[in-house]
matplotlib code that plots the C-alpha trace (Angstrom):
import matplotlib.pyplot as plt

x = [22.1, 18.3, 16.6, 15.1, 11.5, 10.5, 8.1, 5.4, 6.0, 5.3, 2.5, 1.0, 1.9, -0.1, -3.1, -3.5, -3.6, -6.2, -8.2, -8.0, -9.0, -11.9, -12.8, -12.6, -14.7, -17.8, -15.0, -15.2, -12.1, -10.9, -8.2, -6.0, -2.6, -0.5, 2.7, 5.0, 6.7, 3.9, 0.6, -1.1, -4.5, -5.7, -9.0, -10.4, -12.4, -15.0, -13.9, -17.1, -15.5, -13.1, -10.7, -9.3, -8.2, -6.4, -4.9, -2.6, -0.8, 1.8, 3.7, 6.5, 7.3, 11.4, 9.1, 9.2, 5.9, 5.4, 2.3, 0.6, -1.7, -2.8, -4.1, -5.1, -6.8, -8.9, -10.9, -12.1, -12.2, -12.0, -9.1, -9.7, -12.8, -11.7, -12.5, -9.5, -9.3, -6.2, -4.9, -2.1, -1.4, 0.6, 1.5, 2.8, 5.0, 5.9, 8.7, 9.4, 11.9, 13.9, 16.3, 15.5, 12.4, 11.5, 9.0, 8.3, 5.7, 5.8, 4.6, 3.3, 0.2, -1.6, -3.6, -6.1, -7.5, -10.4, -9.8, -13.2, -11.8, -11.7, -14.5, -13.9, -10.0, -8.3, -4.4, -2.7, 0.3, 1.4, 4.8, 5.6, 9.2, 9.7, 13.2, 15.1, 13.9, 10.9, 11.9, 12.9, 14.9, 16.9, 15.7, 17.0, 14.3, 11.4, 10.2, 7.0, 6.3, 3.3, 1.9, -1.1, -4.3, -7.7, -10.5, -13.8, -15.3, -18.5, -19.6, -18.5, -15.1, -11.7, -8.8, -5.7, -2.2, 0.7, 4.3, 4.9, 8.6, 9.0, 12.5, 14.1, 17.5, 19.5, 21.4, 24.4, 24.1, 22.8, 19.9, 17.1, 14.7, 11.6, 9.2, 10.0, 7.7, 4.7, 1.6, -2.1, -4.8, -9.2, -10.8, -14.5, -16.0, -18.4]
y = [16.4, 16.5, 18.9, 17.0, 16.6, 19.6, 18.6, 20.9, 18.3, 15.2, 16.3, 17.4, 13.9, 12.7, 14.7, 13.8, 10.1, 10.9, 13.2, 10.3, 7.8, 9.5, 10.6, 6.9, 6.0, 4.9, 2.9, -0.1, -1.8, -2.3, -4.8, -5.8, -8.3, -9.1, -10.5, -11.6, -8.5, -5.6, -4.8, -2.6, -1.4, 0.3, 1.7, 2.1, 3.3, 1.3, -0.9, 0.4, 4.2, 5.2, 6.6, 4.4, 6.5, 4.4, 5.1, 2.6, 2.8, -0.2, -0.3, -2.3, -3.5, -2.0, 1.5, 1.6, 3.7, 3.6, 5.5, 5.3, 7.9, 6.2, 7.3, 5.3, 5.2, 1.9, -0.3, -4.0, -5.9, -9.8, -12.2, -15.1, -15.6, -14.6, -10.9, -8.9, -5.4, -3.3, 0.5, 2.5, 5.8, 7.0, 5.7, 8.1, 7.0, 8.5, 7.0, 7.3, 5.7, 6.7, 9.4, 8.5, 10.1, 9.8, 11.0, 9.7, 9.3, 6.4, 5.5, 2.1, 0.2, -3.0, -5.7, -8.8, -11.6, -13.7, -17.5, -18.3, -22.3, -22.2, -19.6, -17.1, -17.6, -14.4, -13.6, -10.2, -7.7, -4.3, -2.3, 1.2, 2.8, 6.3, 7.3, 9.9, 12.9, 12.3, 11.2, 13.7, 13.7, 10.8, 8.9, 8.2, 6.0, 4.0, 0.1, -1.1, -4.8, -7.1, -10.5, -11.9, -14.2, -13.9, -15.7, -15.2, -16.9, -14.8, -12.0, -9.2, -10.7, -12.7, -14.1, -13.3, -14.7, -12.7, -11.2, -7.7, -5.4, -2.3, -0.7, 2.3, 3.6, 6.1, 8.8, 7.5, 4.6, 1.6, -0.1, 0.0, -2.9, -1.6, -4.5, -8.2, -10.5, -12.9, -11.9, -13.2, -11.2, -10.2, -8.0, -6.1, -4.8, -2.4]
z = [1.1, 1.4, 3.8, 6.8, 7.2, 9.8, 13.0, 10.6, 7.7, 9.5, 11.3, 8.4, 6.8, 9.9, 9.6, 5.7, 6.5, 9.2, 7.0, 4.0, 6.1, 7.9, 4.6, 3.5, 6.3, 3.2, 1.5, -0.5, 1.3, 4.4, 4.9, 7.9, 7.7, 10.0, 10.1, 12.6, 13.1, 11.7, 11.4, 8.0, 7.6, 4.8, 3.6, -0.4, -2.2, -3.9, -7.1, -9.1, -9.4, -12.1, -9.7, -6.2, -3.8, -0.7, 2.4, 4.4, 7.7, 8.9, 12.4, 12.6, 15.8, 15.8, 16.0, 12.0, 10.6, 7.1, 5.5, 2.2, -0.2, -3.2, -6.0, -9.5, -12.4, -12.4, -14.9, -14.7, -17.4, -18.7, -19.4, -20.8, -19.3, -15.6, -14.4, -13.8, -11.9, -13.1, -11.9, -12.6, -10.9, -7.4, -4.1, -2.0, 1.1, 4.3, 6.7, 10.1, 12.0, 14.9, 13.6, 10.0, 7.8, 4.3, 1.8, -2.0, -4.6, -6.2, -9.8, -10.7, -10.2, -9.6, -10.9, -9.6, -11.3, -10.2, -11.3, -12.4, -12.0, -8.5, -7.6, -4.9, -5.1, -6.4, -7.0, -7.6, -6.9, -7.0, -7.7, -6.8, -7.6, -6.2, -7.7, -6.5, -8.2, -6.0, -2.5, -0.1, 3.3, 4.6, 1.3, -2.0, -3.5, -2.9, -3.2, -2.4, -3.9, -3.1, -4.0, -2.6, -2.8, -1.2, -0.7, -0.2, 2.0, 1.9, -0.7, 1.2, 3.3, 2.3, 3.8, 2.6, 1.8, 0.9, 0.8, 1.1, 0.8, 1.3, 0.5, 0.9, -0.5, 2.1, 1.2, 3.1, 0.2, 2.2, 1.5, 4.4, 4.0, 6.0, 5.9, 4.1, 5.1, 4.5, 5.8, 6.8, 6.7, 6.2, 3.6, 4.2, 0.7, 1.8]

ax = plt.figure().add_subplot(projection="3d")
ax.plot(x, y, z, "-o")
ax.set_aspect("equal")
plt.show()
């Protein structure tokens, strides 16, 4: 069994998503969705750097928290004539929930293309799997899985369409789905 995640732990869990997102205050991102049961915001850093550093908090309204640290190597790029934006690196996760707590870091990445046939419209999605050699508490492993598409409907703000799911394995050996839905949302480029 997994050694639980001390008061000490999650508060420092707490204070790094604070520290990254005050220190992400000059970001390139900032989005907000919402779906019918949760809320996420996250802040970037800008598309332009090598590195993207992220931060990303979502309540779910059963009292579900579910944090994010990311970390990627980026590049953008052309496909077939349409610009792409593609990273691969870390997601780290933190869960809270009641009695339950969980901590992984996730491996994976993301990717975005801009459809140059219908200008402003972009799609793209993400996978991170944490497996069990790097969760830690009530976890055994780690899902995170998005789809979405924005729009801009200026140069520096989109809407956005999407799904989102979020999975964790227990160690008691049921599956814990802790956010599996569709969600609306804005995105600010700074």
């Amino acid at each position: 069994m997994k050694a639980p995640i001390s008061h000490k732990l999650s508060s420092a869990l707490t204070l790094a998503c604070a520290v990254a997102f005050s220190a992400s205050a000059q970001a390139g991102d900032f989005e907000l969705q919402l779906s019918d049961d949760s809320v996420y915001a996250e802040v970037s850093s800008p598309d332009s750097t090598p590195m993207r550093f992220s931060a990303g908090y979502l309540y779910h309204e059963d009292s579900r928290n579910v944090m994010n640290l990311d970390f990627h190597a980026q590049n953008k790029s052309s496909f077939q004539g349409n610009d792409t934006h593609v990273g691969l690196g870390m997601k780290g996760i933190g869960y809270h929930e009641h009695n339950l707590d969980g901590l992984g870091m996730g491996l994976g990445g993301f990717g975005e293309i801009e459809l140059n046939q219908v200008p402003g419209l972009s799609l793209g999605g993400s996978l991170h799997y944490s497996p069990s050699i790097l969760t830690f508490s009530d976890v055994d492993d780690f899902l995170w899985l998005e789809a979405y598409s924005n729009y801009a409907v200026m140069p520096n703000a989109a809407v956005q369409f999407g799904y989102r799911y979020i999975k964790a394995d227990m160690e008691e050996g049921k599956d814990r789905s802790l956010e599996s839905s569709a969600f609306l949302g804005i995105r600010f480029q700074f």
